[in-house]
N, C-alpha and C positions, 0 to 999 in steps of 0.2 A: 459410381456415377449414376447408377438407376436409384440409388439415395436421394441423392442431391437431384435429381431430375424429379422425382416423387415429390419432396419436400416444395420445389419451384411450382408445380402443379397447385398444391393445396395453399402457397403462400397468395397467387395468383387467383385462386377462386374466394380466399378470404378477402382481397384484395377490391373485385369485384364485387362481388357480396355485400361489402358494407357500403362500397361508396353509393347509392342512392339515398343510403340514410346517413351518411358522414362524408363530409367535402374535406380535403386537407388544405393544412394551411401551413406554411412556415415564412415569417419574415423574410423578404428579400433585403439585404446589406447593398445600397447603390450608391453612398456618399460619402464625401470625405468634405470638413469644416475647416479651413486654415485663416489665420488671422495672427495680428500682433499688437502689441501696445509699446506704445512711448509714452516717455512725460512728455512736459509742458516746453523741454530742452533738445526734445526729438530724440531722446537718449533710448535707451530698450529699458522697462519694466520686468525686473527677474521674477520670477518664483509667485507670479501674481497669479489669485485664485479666479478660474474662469470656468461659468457652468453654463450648460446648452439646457435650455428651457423651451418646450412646449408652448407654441404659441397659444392653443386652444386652451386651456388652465393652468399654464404657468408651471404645469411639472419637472423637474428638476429630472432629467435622462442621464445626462453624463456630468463629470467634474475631470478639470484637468488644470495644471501650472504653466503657468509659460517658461520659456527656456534662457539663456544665458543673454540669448539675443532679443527675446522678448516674445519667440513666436510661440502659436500653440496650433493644436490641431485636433479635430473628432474624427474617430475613425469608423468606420462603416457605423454608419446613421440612416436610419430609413428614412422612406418618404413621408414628405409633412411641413408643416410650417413648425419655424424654430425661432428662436433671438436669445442672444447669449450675455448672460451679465456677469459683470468683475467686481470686485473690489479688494482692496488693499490699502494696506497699513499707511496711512497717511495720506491718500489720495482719496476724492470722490466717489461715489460708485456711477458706475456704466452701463447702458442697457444699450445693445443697437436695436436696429431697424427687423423690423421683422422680415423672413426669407423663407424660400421655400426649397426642398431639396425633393428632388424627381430623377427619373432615368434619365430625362433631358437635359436635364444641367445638375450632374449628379457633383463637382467640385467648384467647388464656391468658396471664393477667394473673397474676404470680407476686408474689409476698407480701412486702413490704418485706427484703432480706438490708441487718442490721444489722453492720457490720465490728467484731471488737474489737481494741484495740490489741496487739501481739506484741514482748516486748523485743528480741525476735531480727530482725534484717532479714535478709526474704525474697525472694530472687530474682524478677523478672516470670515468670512461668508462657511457657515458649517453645511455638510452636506448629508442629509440623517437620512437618506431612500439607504433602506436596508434588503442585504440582497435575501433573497428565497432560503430556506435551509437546504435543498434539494435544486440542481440547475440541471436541465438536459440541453444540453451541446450536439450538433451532428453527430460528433465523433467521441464522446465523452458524455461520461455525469458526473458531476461535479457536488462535492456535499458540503455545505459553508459548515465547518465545523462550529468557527467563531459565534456564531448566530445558535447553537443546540445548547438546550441545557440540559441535555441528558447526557452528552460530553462531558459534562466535569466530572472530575473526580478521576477517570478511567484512563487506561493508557491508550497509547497510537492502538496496538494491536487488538482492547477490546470495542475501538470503533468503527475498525475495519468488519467485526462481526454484524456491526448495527447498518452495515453501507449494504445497498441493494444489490443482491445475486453475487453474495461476496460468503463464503464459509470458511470456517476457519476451526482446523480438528484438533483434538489433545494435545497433538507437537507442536502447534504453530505455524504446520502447513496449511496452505491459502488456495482456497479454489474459486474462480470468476464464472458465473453460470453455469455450477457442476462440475465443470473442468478443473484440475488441478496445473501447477505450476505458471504459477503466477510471477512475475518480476514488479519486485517492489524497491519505489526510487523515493528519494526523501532531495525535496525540493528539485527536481527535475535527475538527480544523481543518481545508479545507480551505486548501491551500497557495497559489490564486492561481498558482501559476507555470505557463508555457508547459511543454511534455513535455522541452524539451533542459534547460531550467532544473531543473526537476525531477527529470530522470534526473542532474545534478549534482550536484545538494539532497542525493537516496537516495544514492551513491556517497560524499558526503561524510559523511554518518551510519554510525558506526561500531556495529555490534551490539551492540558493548558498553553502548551507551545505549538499547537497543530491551529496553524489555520483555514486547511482546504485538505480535503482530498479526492483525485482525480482519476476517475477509473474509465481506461482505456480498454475497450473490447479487442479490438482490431487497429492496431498503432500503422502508421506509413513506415515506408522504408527511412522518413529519417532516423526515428529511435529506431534502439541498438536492434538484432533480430531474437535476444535473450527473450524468452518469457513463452511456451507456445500459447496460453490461453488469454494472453494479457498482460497489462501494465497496470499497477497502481501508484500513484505519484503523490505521496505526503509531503504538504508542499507547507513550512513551517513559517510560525508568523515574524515580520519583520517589516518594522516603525520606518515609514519613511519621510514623514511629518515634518514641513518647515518650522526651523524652532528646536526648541526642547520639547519634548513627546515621551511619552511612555504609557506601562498602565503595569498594575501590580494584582496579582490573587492571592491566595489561599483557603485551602478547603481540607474539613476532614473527613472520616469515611469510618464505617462500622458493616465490616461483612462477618466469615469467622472471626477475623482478628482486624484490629484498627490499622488505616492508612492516613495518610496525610499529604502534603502536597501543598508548596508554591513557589513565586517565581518573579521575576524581575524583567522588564522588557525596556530598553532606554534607545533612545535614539537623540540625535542632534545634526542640523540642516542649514545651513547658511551659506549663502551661496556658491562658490565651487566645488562645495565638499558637504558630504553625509557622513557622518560618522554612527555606528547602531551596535547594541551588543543583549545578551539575555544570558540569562541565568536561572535554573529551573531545579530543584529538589526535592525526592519526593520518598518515602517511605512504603511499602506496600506490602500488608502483611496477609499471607493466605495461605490456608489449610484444605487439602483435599484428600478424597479416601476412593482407592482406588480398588478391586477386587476383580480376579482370573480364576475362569474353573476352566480346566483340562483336564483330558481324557488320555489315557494311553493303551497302548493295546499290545499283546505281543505279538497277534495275527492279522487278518484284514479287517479294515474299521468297520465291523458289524458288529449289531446285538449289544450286547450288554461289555463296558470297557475293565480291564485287569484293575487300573488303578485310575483314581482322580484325584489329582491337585485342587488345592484353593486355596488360593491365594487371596491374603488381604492385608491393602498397605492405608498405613495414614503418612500423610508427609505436613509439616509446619516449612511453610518457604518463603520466607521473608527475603525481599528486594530494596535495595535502598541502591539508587541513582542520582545522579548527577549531568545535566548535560548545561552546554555552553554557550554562545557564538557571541565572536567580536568580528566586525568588520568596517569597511570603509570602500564609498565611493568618490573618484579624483574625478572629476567633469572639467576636462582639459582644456574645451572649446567647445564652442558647439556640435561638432559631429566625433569628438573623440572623447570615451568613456574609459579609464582605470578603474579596477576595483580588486579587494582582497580581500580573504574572506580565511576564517577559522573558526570550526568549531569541533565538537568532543562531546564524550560521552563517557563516563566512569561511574564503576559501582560494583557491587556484590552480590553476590544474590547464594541463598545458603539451601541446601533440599537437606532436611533431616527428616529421613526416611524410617520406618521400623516395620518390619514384614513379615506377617508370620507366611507358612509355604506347608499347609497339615494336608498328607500326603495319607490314601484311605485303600484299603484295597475293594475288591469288588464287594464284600460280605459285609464292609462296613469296620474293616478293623484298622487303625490306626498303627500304618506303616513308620512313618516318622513325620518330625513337626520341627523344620529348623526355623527357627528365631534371627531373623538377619536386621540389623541397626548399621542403615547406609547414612553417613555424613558424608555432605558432599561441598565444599566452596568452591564457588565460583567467582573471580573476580575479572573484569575487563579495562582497559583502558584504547578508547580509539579515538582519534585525533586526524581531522582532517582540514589540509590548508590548499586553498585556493588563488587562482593569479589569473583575472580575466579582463579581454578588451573585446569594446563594440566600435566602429567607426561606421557612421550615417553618409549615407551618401548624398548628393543632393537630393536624390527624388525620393517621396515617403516610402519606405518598405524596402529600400534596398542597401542592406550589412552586410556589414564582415566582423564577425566575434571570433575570442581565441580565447580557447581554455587551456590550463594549465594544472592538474589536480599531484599531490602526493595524501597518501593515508595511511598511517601507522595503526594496525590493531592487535593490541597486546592483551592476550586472554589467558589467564591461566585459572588450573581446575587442582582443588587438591580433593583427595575421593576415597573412602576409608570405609570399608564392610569387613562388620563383625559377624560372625553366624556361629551361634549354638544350636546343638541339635537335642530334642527331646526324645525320653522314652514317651509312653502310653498315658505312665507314671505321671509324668511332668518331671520327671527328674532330669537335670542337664546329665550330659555326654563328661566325662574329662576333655574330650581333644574338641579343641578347637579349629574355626575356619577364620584366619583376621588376614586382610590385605589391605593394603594400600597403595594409591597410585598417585603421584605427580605428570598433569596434564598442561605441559607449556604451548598454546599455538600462537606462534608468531604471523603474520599475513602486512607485507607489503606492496601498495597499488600505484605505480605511477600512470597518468593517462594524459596525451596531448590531443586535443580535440579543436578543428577552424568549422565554419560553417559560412558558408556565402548564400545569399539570397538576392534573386534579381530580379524584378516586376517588368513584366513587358506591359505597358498600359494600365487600365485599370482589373482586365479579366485574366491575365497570363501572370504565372509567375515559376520561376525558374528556383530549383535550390539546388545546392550540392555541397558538400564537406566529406573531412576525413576525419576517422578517428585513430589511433593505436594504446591499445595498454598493454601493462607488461605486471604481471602480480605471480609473487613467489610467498610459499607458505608451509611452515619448517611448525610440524608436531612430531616431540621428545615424548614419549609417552613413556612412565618408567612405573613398575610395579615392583613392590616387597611385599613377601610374606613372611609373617613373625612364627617364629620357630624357638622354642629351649625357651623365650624371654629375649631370642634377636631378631631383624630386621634380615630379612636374608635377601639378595636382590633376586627376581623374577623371571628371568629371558623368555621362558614363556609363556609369557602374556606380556610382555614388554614391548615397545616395537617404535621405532623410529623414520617418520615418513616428512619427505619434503615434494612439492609439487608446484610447477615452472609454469606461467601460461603468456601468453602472448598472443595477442589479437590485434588484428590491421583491418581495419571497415573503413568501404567510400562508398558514397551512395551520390544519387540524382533524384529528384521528385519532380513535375510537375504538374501545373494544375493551370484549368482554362475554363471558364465560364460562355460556355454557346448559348447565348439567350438564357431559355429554363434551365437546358442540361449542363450541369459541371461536372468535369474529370479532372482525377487527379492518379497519375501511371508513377510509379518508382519503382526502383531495383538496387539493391545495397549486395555487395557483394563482404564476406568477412574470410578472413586466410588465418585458420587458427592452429596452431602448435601446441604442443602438451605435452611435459614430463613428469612424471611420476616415480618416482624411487622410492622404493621400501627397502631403506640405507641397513635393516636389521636382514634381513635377508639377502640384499643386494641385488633384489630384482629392479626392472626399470620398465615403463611402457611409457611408449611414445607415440605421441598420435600428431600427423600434420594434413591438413585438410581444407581446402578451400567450399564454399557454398554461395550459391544465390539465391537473394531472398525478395520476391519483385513482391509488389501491392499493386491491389484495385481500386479504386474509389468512383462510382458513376452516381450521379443524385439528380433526380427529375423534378421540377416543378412542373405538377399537372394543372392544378389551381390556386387562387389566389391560400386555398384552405387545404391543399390536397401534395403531398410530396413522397417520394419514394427515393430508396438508394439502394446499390450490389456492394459489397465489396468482400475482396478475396484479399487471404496474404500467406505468405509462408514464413515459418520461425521455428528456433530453435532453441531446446533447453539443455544444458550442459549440467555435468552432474557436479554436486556441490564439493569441495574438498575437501571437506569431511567423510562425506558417502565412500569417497575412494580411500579412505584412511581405513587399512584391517587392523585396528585394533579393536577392543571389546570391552564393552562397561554392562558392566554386572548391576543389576536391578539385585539381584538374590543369586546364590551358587545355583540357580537350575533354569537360570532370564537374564540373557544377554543380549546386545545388540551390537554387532560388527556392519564397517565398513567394505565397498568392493571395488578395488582397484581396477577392474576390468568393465567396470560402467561403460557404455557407449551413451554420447549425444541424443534424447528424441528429436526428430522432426514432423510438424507439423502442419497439414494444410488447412486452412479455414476460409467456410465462404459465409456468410449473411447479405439476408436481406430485407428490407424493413420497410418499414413506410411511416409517417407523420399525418397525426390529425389537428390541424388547430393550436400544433406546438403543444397542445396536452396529450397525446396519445401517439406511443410508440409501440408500433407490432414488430416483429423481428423473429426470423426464423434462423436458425444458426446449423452449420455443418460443419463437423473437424476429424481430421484422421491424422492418428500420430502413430509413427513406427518407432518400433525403439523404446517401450515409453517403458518409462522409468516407475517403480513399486517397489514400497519396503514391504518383502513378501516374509511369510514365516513359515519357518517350520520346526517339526519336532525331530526328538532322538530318544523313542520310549525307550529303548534299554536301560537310557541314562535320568530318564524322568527330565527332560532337559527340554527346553524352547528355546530356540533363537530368532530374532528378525534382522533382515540383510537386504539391501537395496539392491536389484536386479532386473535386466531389460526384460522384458517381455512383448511379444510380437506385434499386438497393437491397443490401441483404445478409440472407440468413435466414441464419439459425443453429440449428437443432436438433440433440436429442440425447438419450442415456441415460447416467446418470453412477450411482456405486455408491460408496459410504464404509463401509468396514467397521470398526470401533474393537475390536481383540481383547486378550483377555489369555491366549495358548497356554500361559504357564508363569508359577507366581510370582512370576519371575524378569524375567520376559518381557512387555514391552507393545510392540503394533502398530497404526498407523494407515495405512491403505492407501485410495488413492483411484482410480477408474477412469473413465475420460469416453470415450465413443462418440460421436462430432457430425458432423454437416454443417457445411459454411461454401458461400453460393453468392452470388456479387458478380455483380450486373446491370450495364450502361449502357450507352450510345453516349458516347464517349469521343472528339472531336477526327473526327466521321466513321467511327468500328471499334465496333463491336456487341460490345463485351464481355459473356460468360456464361463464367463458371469458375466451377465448385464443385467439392468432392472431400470421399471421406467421410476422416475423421483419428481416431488414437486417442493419448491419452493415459494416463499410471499414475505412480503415485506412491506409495513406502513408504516411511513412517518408524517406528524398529525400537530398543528402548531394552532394554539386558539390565542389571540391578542386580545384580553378580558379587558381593557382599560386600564387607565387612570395608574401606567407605569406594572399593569399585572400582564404577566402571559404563561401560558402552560405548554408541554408537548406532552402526548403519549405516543409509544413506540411500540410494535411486537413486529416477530417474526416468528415463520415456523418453517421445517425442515423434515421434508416427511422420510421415507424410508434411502436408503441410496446405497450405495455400492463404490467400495477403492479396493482394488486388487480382488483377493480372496474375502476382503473384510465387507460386510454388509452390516451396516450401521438403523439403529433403530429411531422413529420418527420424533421429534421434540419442538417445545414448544417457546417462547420468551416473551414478558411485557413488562416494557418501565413507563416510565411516569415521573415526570418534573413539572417544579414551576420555580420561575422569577419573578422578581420584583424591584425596578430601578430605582435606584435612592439617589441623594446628593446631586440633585438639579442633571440625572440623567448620567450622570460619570461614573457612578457606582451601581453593584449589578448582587445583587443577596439569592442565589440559587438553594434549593433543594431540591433533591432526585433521589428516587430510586431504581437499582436496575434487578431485575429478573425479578418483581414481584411472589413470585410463586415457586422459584428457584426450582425453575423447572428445566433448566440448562443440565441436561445430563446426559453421557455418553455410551449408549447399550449397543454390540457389538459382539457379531458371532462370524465365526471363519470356518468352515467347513472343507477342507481340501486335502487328498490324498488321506495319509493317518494325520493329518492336522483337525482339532474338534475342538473349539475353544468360546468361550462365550468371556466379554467383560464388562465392566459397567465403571462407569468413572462419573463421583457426581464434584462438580467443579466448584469454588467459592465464589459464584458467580452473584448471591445475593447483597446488594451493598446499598445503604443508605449514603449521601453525601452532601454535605451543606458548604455551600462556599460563600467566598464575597472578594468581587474585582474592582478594582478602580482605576480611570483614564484619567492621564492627564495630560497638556498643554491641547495644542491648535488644529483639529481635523482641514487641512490641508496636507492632501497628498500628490507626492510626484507621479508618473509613472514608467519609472526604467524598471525594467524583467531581467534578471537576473536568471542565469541558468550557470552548469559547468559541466567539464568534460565528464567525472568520473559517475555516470549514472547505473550504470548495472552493471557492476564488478561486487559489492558489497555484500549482496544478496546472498553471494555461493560462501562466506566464510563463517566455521560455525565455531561456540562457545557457550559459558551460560547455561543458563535453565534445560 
């Protein structure tokens, strides 16, 4: 508490401090725009396009359709004068009357526009305001992926690296302003999957089908309470276009080895029904070269060590994916919405591995030198179907949705290490080391999810829902070793684990605007169950546990230019199914990695708080303390020359910090979003008998930089750096990144010719030293991170969009199931 009371102090006097030279500012939201259309028959006009325009220059703010009945509506619209114009196929165009929306007459109910008919067919009214690549939200940042062209070519997971205060390490593990354990949702969903399934999942998702991604610091008690440092929410694209609609890419790519990549996007929209589907393929070939030097000792880690390993691998890992989605919306009536939804993801992904492990004694004499050639397939198939309703009530804002999710993830691993051992000589051994294993993980996720919302006026708004899922997850891990010229089975290293989970969450939120001050108070309570069986052994742990997980939210308007906000929440991270899976995959007979069934839950508190200047400038001071917290820690076994790494609670992590968002516009020409993070990281515990305490301070930064050169040209450049930091025992060395792209629209603005490259100087590379107990280990991993890619997209039918938001239950279940890479 004398942290977070420190921290308040210094936010407080930064706070002060600037505003004689900085006023804040944040838009105040005080209107809502409602209206309807009929023809000439007094009938209701469907699906007709209607834009809110700017009295003062005509600017084009919002775009929206009218409904079944004919009405439409703008939602939180500031103050100003506005007039709003239609047109549609077959009829006139419409302008009204000019109007003005104020605190004082903040709903404005506009006057029946009656359509009349026009001999002439008139084009849909296109709406080309293009959003920002970078949006800062209260409570979010938002990154328009669609709009980057440093996006193409790369997957979900390597855009996640280029998103502000977002890192992302050799595993695939995700950390949000230094912090690690992140929950990540794909279109509002959690995914359910372990972290290795998951970093597969992202890898297998091609940019091309990403259209936003939404990173949440501090989520309310509606979402799940998964995640302690955050949410990211890839939120994929989907044509909701009156008409036929679509648009098509492909692009290739040249890093170590060639990639490629494209995709189909269709849609179709006529009156009570949307039908939409996509189809995405992609290739992705990459070679990395990994190298471990260790130490071993037979006495206490001092002076000079007996022996040292070093280690050095190359792997070629080719990915080829497939993902899907067909769906459909029923618009029953006006206030009642059907929709279904299906989509998937399949593919392979292959690690051929080969390792040498030259093994030296202290003098320099070459103890032995095994030669290990790891193959390894991976193939997945996950398929996920949905069943949702929304019903409108009469007043704007207040629903009842219902989700319905099932998800099938079918992963299997086949894994085969050869190891010959050398003399000095270079002469092979006779006896050999060959294993193999077949890795089945089955993971099944049902989840029923309602959510009700009720608006008391214009400033009060009431929420609450339930959720329950229920996901069971059956890994056969079966090993042989070849022996005479047979296949002989393994039992020890074999091991057969299944794992039960069951989760019930209801929450409440609400929110009230007092003049400047808004609050918003929640509390989500989750009742979780857990079995765990290791069926090879027959042991079982079971865990049953209820939690409360309230939020904060206070936000002040101090001036027209000048805003602050607190908020506090509690959350928790559960350990992946894999993590508690003890089996063991061998990188080399002397580097393994097992799972620990005896994981406990972390929990986490977090407080921030920030302030707003002008909507371009965001300060923010952050505090979090998580107990419990979960680390794949490592250790050795010198007798045996042997490493292992094992996922393990240890007693705590803070995290604090000051972070800075600046959103600029230096030239017409010219928009920048730049982010800065200042933080501690400091890892407690007693650990196997060793008093672990590391912490170190780290800095991150991040720019993204968009120049619109004319005449259909535009450019971005991007870098980021990552300076020293600290995960568990491991301390990671500083590094650097910068791409660079441009475009250029062709074919009357439908078609989009990109090139990019990313890590110019492929200087993405991963140095890394662990010092702990007799653990002495340094490695460096440099990544295939350098890639040229040229693409070419094309839109087609009628920029007329609806706006129904689609969400479902199954959002962060997906995450914890692992496979793959």
């Amino acid at each position: 508490m004398k942290i977070i009371n420190k921290y308040a102090i210094i936010w407080l006097l930064v706070l002060f401090t600037l505003s004689p030279a900085l006023t804040f500012s944040q838009q105040i939201l005080v209107g809502n725009i409602k209206g309807k259309l009929l023809d000439s028959n007094q009938k209701p006009v469907e699906f007709a396009t209607i834009a809110l325009h700017k009295t003062a220059d005509s600017t084009i703010i919002k775009g929206t359709l009218s409904d079944s009945s004919g009405r439409f509506i703008f939602e939180k619209v500031t103050e100003g004068a506005y007039y709003v114009h239609t047109r549609f196929l077959g009829f006139k165009s419409f302008t009204s009357k000019s109007f003005t929306v104020s605190k004082a007459r903040h709903e404005i109910v506009l006057e029946n526009f009656t359509l009349t008919p026009d001999d002439k067919i008139l084009d849909a009214v296109t709406i080309t305001a293009q959003k920002p690549l970078v949006e800062q939200h209260i409570d979010r940042t938002v990154l328009n992926i669609e709009n980057s062209i440093l996006a193409e070519g790369n997957t979900a997971l390597e855009l996640l690296e280029k998103a502000p205060g977002i890192s992302v390490d050799d595993e695939g593990n995700i950390s949000m302003k230094g912090k690690p354990g992140v929950s990540v949702m794909l279109n509002g969903k959690l995914t359910y999957l372990s972290q290795r399934e998951l970093t597969t999942l992202l890898r297998g998702t091609s940019s091309g089908s990403v259209s936003k991604i939404e990173l949440i610091a501090n989520p309310s008690a509606k979402y799940d309470a998964a995640g302690n440092s955050g949410i990211i929410n890839i939120v994929l694209k989907k044509n909701e276009k009156v008409g036929i609609n679509g648009n098509a890419y492909v692009n290739v790519a040249r890093s170590r080895a060639n990639r490629y990549g494209g995709g189909l996007n269709l849609n179709y929209r006529s009156g009570k029904l949307n039908v939409f589907g996509s189809y995405d393929r992609a290739f992705r070939g990459e070679i990395e070269y990994l190298s471990f030097t260790r130490r071993f000792y037979e006495g206490e880690v001092a002076g000079t060590p007996d022996r040292i390993s070093y280690q050095n691998s190359a792997t070629n890992e080719p990915l080829y994916t497939n993902n899907y989605k067909i769906g459909a919306d029923f618009f029953l009536n006006e206030k009642n919405t059907l929709g279904v939804l299906v989509n998937g993801n399949f593919g392979k992904y292959i690690n051929d591995n080969n390792t040498t492990n030259l093994l030296v004694s202290s003098t320099g004499a070459i103890l032995s030198n095994p030669l290990t050639h790891n193959d390894n397939l991976d193939r997945w198939n996950s398929n996920a179907y949905n069943l949702n309703y929304a019903h409108q009530f009469e007043k704007s804002g207040h629903e009842l949705t219902v989700d319905l999710d099932y998800s099938k993830n079918d992963n299997r691993s086949n894994q085969s290490m050869d190891t010959k051992y050398q003399h000095a000589e270079n002469t092979h051994l006779e006896t050999r080391s060959v294993r193999r294993g077949f890795v089945p993980s089955l993971t099944n996720v049902y989840v029923g999810k309602l959510d009700y919302t009720h608006p008391f006026g214009e400033k009060a708004k009431f929420e609450t829902g339930w959720k329950s899922s229920y996901v069971s997850v059956d890994n056969n891990l079966k090993y042989d070793t070849l022996r005479n010229g047979l296949w002989i089975p393994d039992p020890s290293w074999s091991n057969h684990f299944t794992y039960k989970e069951m989760i019930h969450a209801g929450y409440i939120n609400f929110s009230k605007q007092f003049g400047s001050l808004s609050l918003q108070a929640g509390l989500r309570g989750e009742n979780t169950q857990t079995t765990g069986h290791q069926v090879t052994t027959d042991s079982l742990v079971k865990r049953n546990y209820f939690q409360l997980f309230p939020s904060l939210f206070v936000t002040k308007t101090f001036t027209p230019n000048h805003s602050g906000q607190v908020s506090y929440s509690r959350r928790v991270e559960r350990p992946d199914y894999d993590d508690m899976n003890p089996f063991r995959f061998f990188r080399d007979p002397f580097l393994y990695y097992e799972g620990n069934p005896f994981l406990r839950p972390e929990l986490t508190h977090s407080v921030e708080m920030s302030h707003t200047y002008k909507g371009k400038f965001i300060t923010a001071i952050n505090y979090s303390y998580t107990s419990d917290v979960m680390n794949w820690m490592m250790g050795q076994v010198d007798s045996l020359n042997t490493t292992y790494q094992s996922p393990q609670n240890l007693k705590s992590m803070i995290n604090y910090g000051i972070s800075l968002t600046a959103s600029l516009q230096p030239a017409s020409w010219w928009s920048s979003n730049s982010f800065g993070n200042f933080f501690r990281n400091e890892y407690k515990g007693d650990q196997k008998g060793g008093n672990l305490n590391n912490g170190i301070w780290s800095f991150s930064f991040n720019s993204q930089n968009t120049f619109q050169l004319g005449k259909g040209y535009s450019a971005e450049l991007s870098g980021f750096f990552n300076s020293k930091s600290v995960y568990g025992v491991f301390v990671s060395k500083s590094y650097y990144v910068i791409s660079i792209g441009g475009q250029k629209q062709v074919l009357n603005k439908k078609g989009t010719i990109k090139l990019m490259v990313n890590d110019i100087f492929q200087t993405r590379q991963r140095r890394n030293t662990a010092r702990y107990e007799n653990l002495d280990m340094d490695g460096h991993i440099r990544f295939d991170s350098r890639m040229a890619t040229i693409s070419f997209s094309y839109r087609f039918g009628k920029d007329i969009t609806p706006t129904r938001k689609r969400s479902s239950g199954s959002e962060d279940i997906q995450n914890r199931v692992k496979g793959g890479s």
